[in-house]
Backbone as CSV, one residue per row, in Angstrom:
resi,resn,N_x,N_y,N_z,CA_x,CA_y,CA_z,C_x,C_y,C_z
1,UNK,0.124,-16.121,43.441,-0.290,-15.595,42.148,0.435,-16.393,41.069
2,UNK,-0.386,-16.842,40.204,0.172,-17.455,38.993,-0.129,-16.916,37.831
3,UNK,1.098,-16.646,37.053,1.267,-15.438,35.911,0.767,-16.170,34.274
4,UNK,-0.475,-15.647,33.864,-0.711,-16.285,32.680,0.100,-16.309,31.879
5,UNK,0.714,-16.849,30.843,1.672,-16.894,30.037,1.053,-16.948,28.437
6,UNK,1.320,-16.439,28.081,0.310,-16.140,26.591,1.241,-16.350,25.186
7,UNK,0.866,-17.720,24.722,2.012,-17.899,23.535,1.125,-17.459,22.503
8,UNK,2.171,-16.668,21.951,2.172,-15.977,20.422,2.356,-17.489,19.508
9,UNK,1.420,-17.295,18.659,1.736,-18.389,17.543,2.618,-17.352,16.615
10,UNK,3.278,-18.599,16.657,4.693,-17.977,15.401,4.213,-19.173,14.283
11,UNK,4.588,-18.685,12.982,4.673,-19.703,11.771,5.808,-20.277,11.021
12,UNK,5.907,-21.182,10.725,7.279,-21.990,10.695,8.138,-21.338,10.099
13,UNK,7.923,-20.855,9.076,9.368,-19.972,8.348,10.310,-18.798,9.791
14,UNK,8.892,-19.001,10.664,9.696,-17.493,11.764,9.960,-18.276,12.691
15,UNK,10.039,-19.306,13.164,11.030,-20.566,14.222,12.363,-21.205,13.348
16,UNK,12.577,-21.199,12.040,13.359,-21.942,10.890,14.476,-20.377,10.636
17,UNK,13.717,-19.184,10.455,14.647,-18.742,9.404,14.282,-17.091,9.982
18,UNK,15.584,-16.441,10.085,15.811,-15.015,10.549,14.707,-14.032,9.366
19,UNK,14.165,-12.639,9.997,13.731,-12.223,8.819,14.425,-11.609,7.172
20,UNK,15.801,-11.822,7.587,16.538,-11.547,6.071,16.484,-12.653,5.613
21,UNK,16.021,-13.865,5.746,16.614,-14.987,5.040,14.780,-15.286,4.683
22,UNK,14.229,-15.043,5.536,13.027,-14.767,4.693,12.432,-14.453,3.729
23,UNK,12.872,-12.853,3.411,12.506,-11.990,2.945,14.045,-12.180,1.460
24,UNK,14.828,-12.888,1.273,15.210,-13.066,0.446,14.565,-14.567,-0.323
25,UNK,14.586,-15.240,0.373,13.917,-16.726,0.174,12.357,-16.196,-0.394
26,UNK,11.630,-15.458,-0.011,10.671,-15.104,-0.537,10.401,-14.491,-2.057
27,UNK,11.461,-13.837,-2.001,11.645,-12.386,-3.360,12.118,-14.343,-4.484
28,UNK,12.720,-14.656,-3.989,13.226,-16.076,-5.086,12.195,-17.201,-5.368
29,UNK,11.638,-17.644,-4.616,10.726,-18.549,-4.553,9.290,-17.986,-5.076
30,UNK,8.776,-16.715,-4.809,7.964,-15.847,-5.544,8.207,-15.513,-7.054
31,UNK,9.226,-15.606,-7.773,9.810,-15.482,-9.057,10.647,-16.184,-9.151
32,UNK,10.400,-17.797,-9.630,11.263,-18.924,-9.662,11.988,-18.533,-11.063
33,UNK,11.295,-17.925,-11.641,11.681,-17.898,-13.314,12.983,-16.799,-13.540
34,UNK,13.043,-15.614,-12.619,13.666,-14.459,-12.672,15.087,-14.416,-12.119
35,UNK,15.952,-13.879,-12.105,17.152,-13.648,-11.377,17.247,-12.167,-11.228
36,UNK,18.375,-12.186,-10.378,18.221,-10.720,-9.573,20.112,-10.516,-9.362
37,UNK,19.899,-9.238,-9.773,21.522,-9.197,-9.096,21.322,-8.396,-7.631
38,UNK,22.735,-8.346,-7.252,22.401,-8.419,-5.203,22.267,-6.834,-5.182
39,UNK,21.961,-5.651,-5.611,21.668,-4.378,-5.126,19.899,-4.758,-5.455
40,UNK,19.168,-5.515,-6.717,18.147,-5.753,-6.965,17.489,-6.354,-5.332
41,UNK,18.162,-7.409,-5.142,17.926,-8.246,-3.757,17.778,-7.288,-2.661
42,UNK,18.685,-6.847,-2.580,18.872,-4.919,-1.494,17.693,-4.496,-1.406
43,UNK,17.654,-3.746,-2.613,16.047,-3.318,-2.901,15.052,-3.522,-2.247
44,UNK,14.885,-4.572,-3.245,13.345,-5.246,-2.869,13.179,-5.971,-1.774
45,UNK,14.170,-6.564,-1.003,13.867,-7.217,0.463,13.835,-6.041,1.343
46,UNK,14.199,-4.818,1.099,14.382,-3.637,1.843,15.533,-4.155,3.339
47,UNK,16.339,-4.575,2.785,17.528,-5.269,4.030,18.719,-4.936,3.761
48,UNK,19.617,-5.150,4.732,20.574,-4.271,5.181,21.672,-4.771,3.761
49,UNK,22.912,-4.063,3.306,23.716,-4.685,2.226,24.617,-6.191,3.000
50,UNK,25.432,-6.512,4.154,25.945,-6.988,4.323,24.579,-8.328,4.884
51,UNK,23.961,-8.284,5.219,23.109,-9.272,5.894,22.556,-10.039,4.193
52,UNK,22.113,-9.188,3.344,21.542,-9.851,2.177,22.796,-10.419,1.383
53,UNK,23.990,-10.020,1.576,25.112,-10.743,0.794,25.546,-12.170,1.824
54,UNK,25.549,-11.756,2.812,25.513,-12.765,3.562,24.833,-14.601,3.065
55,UNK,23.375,-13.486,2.976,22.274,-14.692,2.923,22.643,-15.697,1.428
56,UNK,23.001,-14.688,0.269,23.140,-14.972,-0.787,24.354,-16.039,-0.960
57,UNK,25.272,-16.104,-0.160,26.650,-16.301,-0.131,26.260,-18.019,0.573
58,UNK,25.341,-17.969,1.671,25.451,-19.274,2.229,24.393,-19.869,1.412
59,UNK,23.272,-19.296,1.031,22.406,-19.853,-0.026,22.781,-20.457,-1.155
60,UNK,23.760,-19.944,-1.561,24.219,-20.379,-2.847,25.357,-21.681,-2.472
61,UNK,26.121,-21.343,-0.915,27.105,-22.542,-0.985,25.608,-23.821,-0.650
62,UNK,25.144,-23.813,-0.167,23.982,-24.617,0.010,23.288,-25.163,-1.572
63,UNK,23.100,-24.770,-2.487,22.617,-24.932,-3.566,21.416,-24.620,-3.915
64,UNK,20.867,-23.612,-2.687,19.800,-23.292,-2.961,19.313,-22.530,-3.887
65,UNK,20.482,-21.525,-3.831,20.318,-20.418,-4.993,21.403,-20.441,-6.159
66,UNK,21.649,-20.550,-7.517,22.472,-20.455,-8.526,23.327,-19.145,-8.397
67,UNK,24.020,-18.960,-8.722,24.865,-17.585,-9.594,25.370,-17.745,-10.827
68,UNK,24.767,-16.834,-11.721,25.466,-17.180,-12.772,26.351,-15.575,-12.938
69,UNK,27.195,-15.837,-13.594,28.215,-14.457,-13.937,27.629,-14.179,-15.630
70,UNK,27.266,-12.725,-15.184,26.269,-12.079,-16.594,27.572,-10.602,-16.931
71,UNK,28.199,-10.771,-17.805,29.132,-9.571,-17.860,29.960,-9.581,-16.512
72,UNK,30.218,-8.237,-15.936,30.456,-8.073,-14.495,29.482,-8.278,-13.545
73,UNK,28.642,-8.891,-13.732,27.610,-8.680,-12.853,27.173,-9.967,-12.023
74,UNK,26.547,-10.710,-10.972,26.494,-11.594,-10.574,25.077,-11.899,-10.543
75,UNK,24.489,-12.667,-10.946,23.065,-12.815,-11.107,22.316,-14.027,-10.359
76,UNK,21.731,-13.823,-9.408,21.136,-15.363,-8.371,19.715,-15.864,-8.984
77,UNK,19.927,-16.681,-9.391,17.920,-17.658,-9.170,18.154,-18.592,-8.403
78,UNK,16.772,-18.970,-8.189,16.233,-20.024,-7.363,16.759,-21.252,-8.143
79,UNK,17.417,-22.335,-7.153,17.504,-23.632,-7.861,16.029,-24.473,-7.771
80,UNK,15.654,-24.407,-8.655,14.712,-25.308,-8.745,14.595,-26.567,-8.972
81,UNK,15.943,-27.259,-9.415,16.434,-28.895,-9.373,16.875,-29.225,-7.998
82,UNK,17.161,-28.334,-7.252,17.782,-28.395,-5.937,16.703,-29.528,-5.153
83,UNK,17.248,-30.633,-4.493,15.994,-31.357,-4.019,15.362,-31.138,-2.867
84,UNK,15.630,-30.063,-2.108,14.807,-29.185,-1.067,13.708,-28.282,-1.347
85,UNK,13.940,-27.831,-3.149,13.298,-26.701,-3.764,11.706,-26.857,-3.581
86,UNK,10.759,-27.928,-3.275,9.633,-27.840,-2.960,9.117,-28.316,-1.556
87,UNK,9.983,-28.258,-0.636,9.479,-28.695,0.846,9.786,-26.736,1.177
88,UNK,10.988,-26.217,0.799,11.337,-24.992,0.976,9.918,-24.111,0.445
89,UNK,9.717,-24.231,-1.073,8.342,-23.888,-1.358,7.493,-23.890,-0.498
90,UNK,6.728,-24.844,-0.340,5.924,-24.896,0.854,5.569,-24.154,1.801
91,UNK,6.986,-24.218,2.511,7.296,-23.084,3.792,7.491,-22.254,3.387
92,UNK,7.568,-21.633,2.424,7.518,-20.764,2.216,6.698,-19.397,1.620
């Protein structure tokens, strides 16, 4: 007996990138113009607090994402000078 084996097509962002890093990469790249502070990010990715600070933390040492300091508050956008910012698009 030989066991059919049935591949699921997966799409590149889901072989590349966990679903928190998705689903934050998405909320940014969907509103290049906007910034978000990280309970906003919480929110709307509907993801866990330490996994989305996580994401934010290596994103940003990466240059993918900015922080700017707004009062007390920490505020992320999308780098859009970043020179990955439209192959990332793409895939995204």
């Amino acid at each position: 007996i030989i066991p059919i084996m049935k591949h699921k097509k997966i799409n590149l962002s889901d072989s590349l990138f966990s679903k928190v890093r998705q689903r934050v990469l998405a909320l940014f790249y969907n509103h290049p113009q906007s910034d978000f502070h990280t309970n906003e990010v919480i929110r709307l990715t509907e993801s866990g607090t330490g996994a989305v600070q996580r994401e934010l933390a290596n994103l940003t040492a990466a240059g993918i994402i900015l922080v700017n300091d707004v009062g007390n508050q920490k505020r992320y956008q999308v780098n859009q000078s970043a020179p990955i910012y439209s192959e990332l698009h793409g895939i995204i």
